[in-house]
N, C-alpha and C positions, 0 to 999 in steps of 0.2 A: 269467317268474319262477316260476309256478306247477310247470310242468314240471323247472327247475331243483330246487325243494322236492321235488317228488314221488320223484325220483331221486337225490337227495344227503341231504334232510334232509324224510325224512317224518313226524316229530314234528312238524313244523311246519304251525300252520292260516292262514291269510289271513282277518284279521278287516276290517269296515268299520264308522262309526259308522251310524246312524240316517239321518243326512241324507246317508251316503257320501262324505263330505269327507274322512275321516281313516283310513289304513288302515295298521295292522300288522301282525306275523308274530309269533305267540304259542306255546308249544308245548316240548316236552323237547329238548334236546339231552342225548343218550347216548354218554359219557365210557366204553368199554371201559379196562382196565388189562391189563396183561401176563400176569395172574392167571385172568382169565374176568370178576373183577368188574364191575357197571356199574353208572357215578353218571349220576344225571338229575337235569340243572339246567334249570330253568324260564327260559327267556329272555322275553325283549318286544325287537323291534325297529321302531320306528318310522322311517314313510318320511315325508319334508317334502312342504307342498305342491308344492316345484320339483322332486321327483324326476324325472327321474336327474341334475337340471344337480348336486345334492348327494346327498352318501353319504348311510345313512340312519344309525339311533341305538340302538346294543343296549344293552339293561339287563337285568340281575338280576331278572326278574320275581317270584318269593317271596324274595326275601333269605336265597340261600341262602349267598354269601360277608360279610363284613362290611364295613364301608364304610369307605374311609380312601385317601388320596392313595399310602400304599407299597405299597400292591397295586391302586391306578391306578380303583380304584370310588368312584367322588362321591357325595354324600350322599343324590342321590335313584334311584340305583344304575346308574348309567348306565355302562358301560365306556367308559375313557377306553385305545383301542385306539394310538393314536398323537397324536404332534406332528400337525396337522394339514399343514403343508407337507409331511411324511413320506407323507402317503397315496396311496396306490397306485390310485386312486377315478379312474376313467377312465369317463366319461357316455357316451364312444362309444365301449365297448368292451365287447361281449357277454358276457363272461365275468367282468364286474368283481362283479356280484352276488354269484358263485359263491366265486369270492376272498374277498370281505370274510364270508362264512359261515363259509370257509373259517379267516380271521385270527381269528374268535369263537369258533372249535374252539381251537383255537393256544391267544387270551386265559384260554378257562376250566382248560384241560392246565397254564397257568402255577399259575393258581390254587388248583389242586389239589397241585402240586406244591409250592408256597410253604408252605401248609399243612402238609405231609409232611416238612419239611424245620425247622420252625419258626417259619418266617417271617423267617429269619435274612435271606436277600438276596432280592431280586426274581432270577427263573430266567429273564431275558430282558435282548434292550437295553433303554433307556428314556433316556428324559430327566427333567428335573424340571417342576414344572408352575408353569403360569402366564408371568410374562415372562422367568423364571429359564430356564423350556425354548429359549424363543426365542432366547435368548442362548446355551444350549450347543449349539443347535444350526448356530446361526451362527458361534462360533467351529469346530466340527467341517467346516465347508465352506470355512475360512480352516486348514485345518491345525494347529488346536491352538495357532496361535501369536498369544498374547495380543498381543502389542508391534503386531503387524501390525491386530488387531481393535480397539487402543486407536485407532490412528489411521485407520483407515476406518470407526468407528463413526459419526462426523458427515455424514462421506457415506454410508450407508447411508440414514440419518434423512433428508438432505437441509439440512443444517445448511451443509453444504461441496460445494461444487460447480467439481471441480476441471475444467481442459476437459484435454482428449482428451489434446495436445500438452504438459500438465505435467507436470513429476514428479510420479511416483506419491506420495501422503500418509504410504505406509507408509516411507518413506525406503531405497528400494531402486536410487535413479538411474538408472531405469526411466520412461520415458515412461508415463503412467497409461493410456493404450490399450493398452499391452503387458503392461501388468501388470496390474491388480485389476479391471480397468473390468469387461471382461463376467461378473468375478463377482460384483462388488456388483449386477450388471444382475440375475444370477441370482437371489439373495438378494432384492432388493427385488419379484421376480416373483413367486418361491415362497412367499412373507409375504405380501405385498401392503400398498401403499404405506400403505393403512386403518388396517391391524392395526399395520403399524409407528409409525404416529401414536400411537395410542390408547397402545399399549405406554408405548409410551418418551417419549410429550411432554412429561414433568417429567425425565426421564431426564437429559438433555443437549441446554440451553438455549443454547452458546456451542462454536466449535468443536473449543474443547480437552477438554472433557467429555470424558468415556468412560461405558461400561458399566460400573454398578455391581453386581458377580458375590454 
């Protein structure tokens, strides 16, 4: 990792606490503009005790954007870079470090540009946050089409548990292996069965429930 900084982002120092428990990467990121100009913004990224099984955690180290869900920084300035099933964070892959410095480059370019523009629209994809994200993002992997997401949303949760050989739920006279099964597989992987509890367990209590957008 050291070598990666030294070569890609040499603003950046490799701090530890005291007892060396706890280590971040602190330092400017330099924002060139098309002009010559250059903006430096003070980051902080923290790595978890499981590093690399988890990404680590970039923040606004002097506040130097302001903080609010439409430009995706939490209150204690943390960049909120993606959905977290979006993440691109691969633990056995050499280069994922380099990447996600890389998507910090990306995140602050947006925020510069949001700023320059008004703050009219976010200059990227996004989702929304919270369990509202969860759900756009699960309908975007069912194709946008709610009818289909209203009636696999209990099997998602596990409310419904259709077997293999049934008609699919979404009403497509479709055997449910042929049809939705390995995507609801995917969906309840890429979430994880945890997060989808916690979400949604007031959500839909009975099987006819749905998502409430």
């Amino acid at each position: 990792q050291q070598a990666v900084v030294d070569q890609h982002y040499p603003g950046l120092v490799f701090q530890t606490d005291n007892e060396g428990l706890r280590m971040t990467l602190e330092g400017d990121f330099i924002l060139e503009a098309d002009c010559g100009v250059a903006t430096r913004i003070r980051i902080r990224i923290d790595f978890r005790s499981n590093y690399p099984a988890s990404e680590p955690i970039a923040y606004d180290a002097a506040g130097h954007f302001p903080t609010g869900l439409d430009r995706h920084i939490l209150l204690d300035g943390q960049f909120c870079l993606w959905l977290p099933p979006c993440s691109p964070w691969d633990e056995d892959d050499p280069n994922s470090f380099l990447r996600f410095l890389d998507e910090v480059t990306v995140f602050l370019e947006r925020q510069l540009i949001y700023d320059a523009t008004g703050g009219k629209e976010w200059p990227g994809p996004q989702y929304r946050h919270g369990k509202y994200g969860y759900l756009d993002f699960m309908l975007s992997l069912l194709g946008d089409n709610e009818e289909h997401f209203q009636a696999l949303f209990p099997v998602i949760l596990g409310h419904l548990r259709p077997e293999r050989n049934e008609l699919c739920p979404c009403g497509s006279q479709r055997k449910y292996k042929r049809c939705h099964s390995d995507l609801v597989k995917d969906i309840i992987h890429r979430i994880g069965r945890e997060r989808l509890t916690k979400l949604f367990e007031d959500a839909a209590s009975k099987e006819s429930a749905g998502p409430k957008f």
